[in-house]
N, C-alpha and C positions, 0 to 999 in steps of 0.2 A: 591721814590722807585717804586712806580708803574708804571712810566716810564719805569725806569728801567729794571725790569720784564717785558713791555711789549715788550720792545726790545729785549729783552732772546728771547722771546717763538715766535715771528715773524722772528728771525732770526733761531732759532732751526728747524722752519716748513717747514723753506725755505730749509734750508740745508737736511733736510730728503725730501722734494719732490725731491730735485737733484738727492740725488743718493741711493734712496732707496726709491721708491713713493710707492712701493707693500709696504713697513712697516710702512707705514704710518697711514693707518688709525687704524687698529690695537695696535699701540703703543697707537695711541688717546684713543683707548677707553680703555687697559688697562690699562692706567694712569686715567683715568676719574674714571672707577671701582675704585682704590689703592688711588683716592681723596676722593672721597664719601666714603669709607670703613672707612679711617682716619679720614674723618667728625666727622661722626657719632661715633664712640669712642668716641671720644675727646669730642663730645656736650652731649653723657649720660653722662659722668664723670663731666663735667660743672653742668651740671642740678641737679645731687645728689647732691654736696656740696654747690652750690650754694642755692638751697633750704635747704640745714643744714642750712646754717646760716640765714635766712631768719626767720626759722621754732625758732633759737639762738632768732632771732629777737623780733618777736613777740610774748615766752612766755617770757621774760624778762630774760633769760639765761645771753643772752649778758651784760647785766647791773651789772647784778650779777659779770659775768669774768672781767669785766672792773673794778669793785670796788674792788674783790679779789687782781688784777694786777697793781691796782693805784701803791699802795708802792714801788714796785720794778721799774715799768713803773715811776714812782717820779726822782726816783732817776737816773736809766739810761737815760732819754731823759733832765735830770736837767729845769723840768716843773710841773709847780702846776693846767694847767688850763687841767681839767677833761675832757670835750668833743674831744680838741685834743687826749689827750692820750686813750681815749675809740677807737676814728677810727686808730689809730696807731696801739694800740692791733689788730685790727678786721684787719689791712692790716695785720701786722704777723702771724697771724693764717693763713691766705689765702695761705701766702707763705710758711706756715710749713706742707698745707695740699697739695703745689705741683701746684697751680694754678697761672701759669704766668697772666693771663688777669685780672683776679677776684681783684686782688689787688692794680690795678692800680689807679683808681677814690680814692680809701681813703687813700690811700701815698699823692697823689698830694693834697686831702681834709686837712689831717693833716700837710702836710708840710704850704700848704699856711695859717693855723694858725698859726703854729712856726714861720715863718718868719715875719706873721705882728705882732707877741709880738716879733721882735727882737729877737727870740732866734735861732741863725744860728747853734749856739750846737746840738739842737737837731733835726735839717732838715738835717744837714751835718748825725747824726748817724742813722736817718732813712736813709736816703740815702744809707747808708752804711750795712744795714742790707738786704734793699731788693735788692743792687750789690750781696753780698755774699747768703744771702737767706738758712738760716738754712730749710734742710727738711726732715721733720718727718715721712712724708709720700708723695714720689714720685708719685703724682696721674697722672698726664700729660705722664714724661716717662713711666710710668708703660702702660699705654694706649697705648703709642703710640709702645713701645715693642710686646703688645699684638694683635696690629690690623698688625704688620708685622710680625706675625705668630709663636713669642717667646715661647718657649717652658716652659720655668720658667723666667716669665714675673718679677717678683719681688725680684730676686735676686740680684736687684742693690740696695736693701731697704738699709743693712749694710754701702757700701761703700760709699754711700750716704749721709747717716747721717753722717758717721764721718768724711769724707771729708768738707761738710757743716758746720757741727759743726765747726773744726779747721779754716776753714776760715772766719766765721762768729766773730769768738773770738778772734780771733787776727787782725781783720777790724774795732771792737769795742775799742780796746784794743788801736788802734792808733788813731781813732778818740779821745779815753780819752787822750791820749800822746800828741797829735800835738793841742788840743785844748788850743783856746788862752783864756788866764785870765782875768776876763775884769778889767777894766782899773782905776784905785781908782783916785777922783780929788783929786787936789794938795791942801793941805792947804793952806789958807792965813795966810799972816804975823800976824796980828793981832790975829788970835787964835793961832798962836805959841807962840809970846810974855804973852798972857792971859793964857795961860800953863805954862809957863817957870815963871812965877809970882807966882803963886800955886803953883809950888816946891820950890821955896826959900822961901816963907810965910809960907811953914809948915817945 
């Protein structure tokens, strides 16, 4: 991808020296201004919740919500081992408070638990939760509305949430549906006959 891009932006410069070189340096600097503007938003909104959870971290908050969330986290990822499901809570929260980056290291953390216990059930419904990504609070969009000059930056909170919500639950809803059963071994003969013995003996 950075290839990619870098072919964009050598072709684009090339094409504005052609036939527009007076607009050139000026569009450079106010796209450089409208990068840095957008930076910066976007890295104070990292920095405040990214220290929430830090701050989560350190007075044992987090422990706390992880053991509150077992039960229900039990049952929807169908897993018993505690530490995956603590970083699994801790990516959903990330993704309920709107931050695409923050949540990426403890998806992959917990998934690569779920998958060396074999359980593809619950990598497949993580998976699937942070494709749809319920959210609670738009922090990213909200940002980024607001450093391009939005008037009522947070009007997208409603549509958002309920858009996310219904896609989120009906993403869960078919991972529960298409999820495969796992697979009972066959009896042997022998303990069929040693069965079938025990009903005619009584």
């Amino acid at each position: 991808m950075n290839a990619v891009f870098g072919v964009v932006f050598v072709c684009a410069c090339a094409g504005f020296l052609l036939f527009d070189a007076e607009g050139f340096l000026p569009a450079m600097l106010k796209g450089g201004e409208k990068a840095a503007t957008l930076t910066l938003a976007l890295l104070s909104s990292y920095c405040v919740w990214l220290g929430f959870f830090k701050v989560m971290e350190k007075c044992g908050l987090q422990q706390k919500l992880s053991a509150a969330l077992f039960p229900l986290s039990k049952r929807l990822f169908r897993s018993n081992d505690r530490e995956a499901l603590s970083v699994a809570c801790c990516n959903l929260s990330a993704n309920f408070l709107g931050l695409p980056g923050a949540p990426t290291p403890l998806g992959v953390k917990a998934t690569e638990r779920f998958c060396s216990a074999q359980n593809f059930y619950a990598a497949d419904m993580l998976f699937v939760l942070n494709a749809t990504s319920l959210q609670l609070l738009p922090t990213t969009a909200i940002a980024l509305r607001a450093a391009a000059g939005s008037v009522s930056p947070a009007d997208i909170f409603l549509p958002t949430l309920l858009s996310t919500l219904f896609g989120t639950a009906l993403g869960a809803f078919l991972v529960f549906l298409t999820a495969r059963k796992p697979s009972h071994p066959k009896r042997s003969p022998l303990k069929l006959r040693r069965k079938k013995r025990l009903k005619e003996n009584s």
